[in-house]
C-alpha positions as CSV (number, residue, x, y, z in Angstrom):
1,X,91.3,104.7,82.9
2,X,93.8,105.4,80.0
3,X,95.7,107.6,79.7
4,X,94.2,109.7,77.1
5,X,90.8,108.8,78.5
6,X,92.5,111.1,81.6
7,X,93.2,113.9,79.3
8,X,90.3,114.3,77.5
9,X,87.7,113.8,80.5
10,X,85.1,116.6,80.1
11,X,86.0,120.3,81.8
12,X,83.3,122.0,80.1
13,X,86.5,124.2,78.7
14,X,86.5,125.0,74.8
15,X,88.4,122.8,73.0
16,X,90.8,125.5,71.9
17,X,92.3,124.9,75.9
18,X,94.0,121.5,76.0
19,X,95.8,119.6,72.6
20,X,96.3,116.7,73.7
21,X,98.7,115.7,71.0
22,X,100.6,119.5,70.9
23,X,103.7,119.2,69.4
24,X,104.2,123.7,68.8
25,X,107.5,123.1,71.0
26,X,110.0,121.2,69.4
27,X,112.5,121.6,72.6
28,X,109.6,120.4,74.7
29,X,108.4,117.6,72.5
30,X,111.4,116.1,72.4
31,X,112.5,115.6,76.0
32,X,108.6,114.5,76.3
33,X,109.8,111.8,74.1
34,X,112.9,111.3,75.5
35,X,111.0,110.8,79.5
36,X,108.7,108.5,77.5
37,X,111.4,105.6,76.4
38,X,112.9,106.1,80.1
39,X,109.7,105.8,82.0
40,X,106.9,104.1,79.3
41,X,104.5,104.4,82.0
42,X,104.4,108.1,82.5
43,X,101.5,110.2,80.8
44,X,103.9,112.3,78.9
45,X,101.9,114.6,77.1
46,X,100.7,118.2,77.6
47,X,98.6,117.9,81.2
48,X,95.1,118.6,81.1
49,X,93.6,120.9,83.5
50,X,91.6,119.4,86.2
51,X,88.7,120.4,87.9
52,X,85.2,122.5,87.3
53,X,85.2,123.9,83.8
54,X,83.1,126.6,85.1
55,X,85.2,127.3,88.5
56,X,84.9,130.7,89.9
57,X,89.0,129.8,91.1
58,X,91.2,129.0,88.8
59,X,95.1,128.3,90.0
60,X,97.6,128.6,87.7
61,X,100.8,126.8,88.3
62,X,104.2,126.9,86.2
63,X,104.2,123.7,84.2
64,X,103.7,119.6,85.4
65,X,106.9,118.0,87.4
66,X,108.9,115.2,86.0
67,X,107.5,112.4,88.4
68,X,104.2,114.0,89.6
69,X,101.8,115.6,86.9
70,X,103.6,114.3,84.1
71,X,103.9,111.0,85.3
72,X,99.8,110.7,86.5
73,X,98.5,112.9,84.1
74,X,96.5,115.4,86.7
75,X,98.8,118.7,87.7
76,X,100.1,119.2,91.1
77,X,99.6,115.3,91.6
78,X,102.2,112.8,92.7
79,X,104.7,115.5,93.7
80,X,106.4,117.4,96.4
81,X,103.6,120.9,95.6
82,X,100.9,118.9,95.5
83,X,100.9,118.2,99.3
84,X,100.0,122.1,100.6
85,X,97.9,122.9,97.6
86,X,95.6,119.9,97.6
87,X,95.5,120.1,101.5
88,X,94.8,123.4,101.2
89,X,91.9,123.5,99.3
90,X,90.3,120.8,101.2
91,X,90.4,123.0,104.5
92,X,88.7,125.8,102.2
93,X,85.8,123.2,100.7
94,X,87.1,123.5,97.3
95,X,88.4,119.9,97.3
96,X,86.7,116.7,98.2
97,X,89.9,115.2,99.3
98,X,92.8,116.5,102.0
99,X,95.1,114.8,99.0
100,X,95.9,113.4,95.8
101,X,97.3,110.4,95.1
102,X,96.5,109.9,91.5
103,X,94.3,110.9,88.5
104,X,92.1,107.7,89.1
105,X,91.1,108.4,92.7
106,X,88.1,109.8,93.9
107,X,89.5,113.1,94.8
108,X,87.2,115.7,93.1
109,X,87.3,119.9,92.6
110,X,84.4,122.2,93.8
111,X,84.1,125.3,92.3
112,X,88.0,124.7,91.5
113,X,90.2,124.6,88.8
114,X,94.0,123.8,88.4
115,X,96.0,124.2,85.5
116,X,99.5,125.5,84.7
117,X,101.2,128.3,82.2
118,X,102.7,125.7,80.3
119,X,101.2,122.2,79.9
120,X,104.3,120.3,79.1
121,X,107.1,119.6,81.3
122,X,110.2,121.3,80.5
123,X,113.6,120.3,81.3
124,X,114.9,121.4,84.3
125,X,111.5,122.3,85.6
126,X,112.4,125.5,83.8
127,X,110.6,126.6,80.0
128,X,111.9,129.0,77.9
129,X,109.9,132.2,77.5
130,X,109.1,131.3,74.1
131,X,107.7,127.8,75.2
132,X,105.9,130.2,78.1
133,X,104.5,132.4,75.3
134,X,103.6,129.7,72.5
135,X,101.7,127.6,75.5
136,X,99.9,130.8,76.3
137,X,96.8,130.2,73.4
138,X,96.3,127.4,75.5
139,X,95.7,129.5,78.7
140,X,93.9,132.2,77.0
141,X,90.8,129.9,75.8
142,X,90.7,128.4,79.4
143,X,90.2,131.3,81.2
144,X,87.6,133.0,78.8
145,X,85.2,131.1,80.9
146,X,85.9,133.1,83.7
147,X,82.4,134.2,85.3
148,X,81.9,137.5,86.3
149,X,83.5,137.7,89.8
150,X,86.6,135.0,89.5
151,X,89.5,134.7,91.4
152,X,92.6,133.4,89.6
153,X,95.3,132.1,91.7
154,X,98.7,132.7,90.5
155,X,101.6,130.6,91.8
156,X,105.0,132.2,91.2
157,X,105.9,135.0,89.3
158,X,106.2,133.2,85.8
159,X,102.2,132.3,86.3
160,X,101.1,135.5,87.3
161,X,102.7,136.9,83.9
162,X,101.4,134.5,81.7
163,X,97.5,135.0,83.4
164,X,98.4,138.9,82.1
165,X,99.0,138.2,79.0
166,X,96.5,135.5,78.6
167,X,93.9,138.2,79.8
168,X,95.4,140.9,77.7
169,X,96.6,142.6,81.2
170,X,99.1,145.4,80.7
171,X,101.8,144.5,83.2
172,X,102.3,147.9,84.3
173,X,100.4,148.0,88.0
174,X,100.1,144.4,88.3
175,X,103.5,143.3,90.1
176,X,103.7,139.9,91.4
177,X,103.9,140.3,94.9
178,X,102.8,137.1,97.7
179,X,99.8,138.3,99.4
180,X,99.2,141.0,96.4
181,X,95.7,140.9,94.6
182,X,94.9,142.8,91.7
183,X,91.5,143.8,90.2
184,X,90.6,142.5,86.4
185,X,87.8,142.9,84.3
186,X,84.3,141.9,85.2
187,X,84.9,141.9,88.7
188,X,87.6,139.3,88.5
189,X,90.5,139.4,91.3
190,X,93.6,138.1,90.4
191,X,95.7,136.5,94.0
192,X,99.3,136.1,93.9
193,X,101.3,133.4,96.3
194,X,104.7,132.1,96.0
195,X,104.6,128.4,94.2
196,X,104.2,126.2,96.6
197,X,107.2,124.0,95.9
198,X,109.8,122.0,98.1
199,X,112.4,124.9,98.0
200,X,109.8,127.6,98.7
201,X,108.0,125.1,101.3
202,X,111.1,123.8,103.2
203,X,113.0,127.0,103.0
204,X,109.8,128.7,104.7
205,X,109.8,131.4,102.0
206,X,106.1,130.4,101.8
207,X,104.7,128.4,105.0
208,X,101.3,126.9,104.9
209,X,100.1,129.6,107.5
210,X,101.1,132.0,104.2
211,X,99.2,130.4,101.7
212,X,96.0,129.6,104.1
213,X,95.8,133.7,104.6
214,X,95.6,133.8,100.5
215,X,93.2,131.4,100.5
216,X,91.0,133.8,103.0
217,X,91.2,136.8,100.9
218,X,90.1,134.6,97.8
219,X,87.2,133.4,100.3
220,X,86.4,137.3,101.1
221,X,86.3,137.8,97.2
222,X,84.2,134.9,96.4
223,X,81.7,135.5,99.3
224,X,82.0,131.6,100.2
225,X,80.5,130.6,103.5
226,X,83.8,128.3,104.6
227,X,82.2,124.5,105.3
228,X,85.0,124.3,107.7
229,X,85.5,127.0,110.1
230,X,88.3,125.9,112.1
231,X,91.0,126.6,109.8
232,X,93.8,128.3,111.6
């Protein structure tokens, strides 16, 4: 599989959600370009979201890491986060696989979505708020396919703002909080969890008994009958 073959592979999103050739950020373009010559292997574009294009849980993430979802192309894979989350969501049925170990595997979403505030990878896994608010267009047109009912998944703080504004949310009563939820529009709930990152994981600021209790109060919302029910 190519690698734009990988980006482009049908979500059922509009097309408005993913450019595969966005250049809006000139800080952001250019250290894409500059990861490119070091590593001419990497994906190094703006990472598509993966998963059901018609999900009823979309998780928002900050933006792809250096050497995992820039580097294969699928978010959350071939780093350090991707271990809990994709684990995670296999022990809740929405993932066909316990991991991912790269966007041509067989590893396939049900009734998931992942994606991140910002699609390109910023330098020092850190993007400026105006990179945070030009990517948001891209975020807006994804989750306008919410369906009635939803849950929305926000990992860190930076996520959880840019799913506001995306939605048109005032901020005012919707504090990011881990463990918080907040009702939306239409039924939708939207979750907040700490990012599940090295630092957060090894510093047990979030542990994965932490972010399985989220994922039982976005099972509650949804009304899912678990297809494994020995998750501790």
């Amino acid at each position: 599989m190519t690698r734009r073959a990988i980006a482009l592979a049908p979500t059922s999103l509009p097309a408005a959600a993913y450019d595969f050739d966005c250049r809006r950020c000139a800080r952001l373009a250019g250290f894409l370009d500059a990861v490119r010559g070091d590593h001419p292997g990497y994906f190094c574009h703006p990472v598509p979201p993966f998963g059901d294009g018609n999900a009823r849980l979309v998780i928002v993430g900050l933006a792809p890491g250096k050497h995992g979802a820039n580097a294969t192309g699928r978010p959350f894979t071939g780093d350090y986060a991707g271990i809990l989350l994709y684990g995670t969501l296999f022990d809740f049925g929405f993932g066909s696989e316990p991991e991912s170990l790269g966007a041509g595997d067989a590893l396939r979403l049900v009734d998931a979505r992942i994606t991140n505030a910002v699609k390109c990878l910023p330098p020092g896994n850190k993007p400026l708020p105006a990179e945070i608010r030009e990517c948001n267009a891209y975020l807006a047109a994804e989750l306008s396919t919410l369906p009635e009912g939803a849950a929305v998944l926000a990992l860190g703080r930076i996520a959880h703002d840019a799913i506001l504004r995306a939605l048109k949310v005032p901020s005012r009563g919707h504090a990011f909080k881990h463990g918080a939820s907040h009702a939306l529009d239409r039924g939708v709930r939207l979750f907040d969890s700490y990012h599940c990152s090295r630092y957060n994981t090894n510093t047990k600021r979030l542990t994965p008994a932490m972010f399985k209790r989220v994922f039982r109060d976005i099972d509650r919302h949804l009304n899912r009958e678990r297809s494994r029910t020995d998750i501790a």
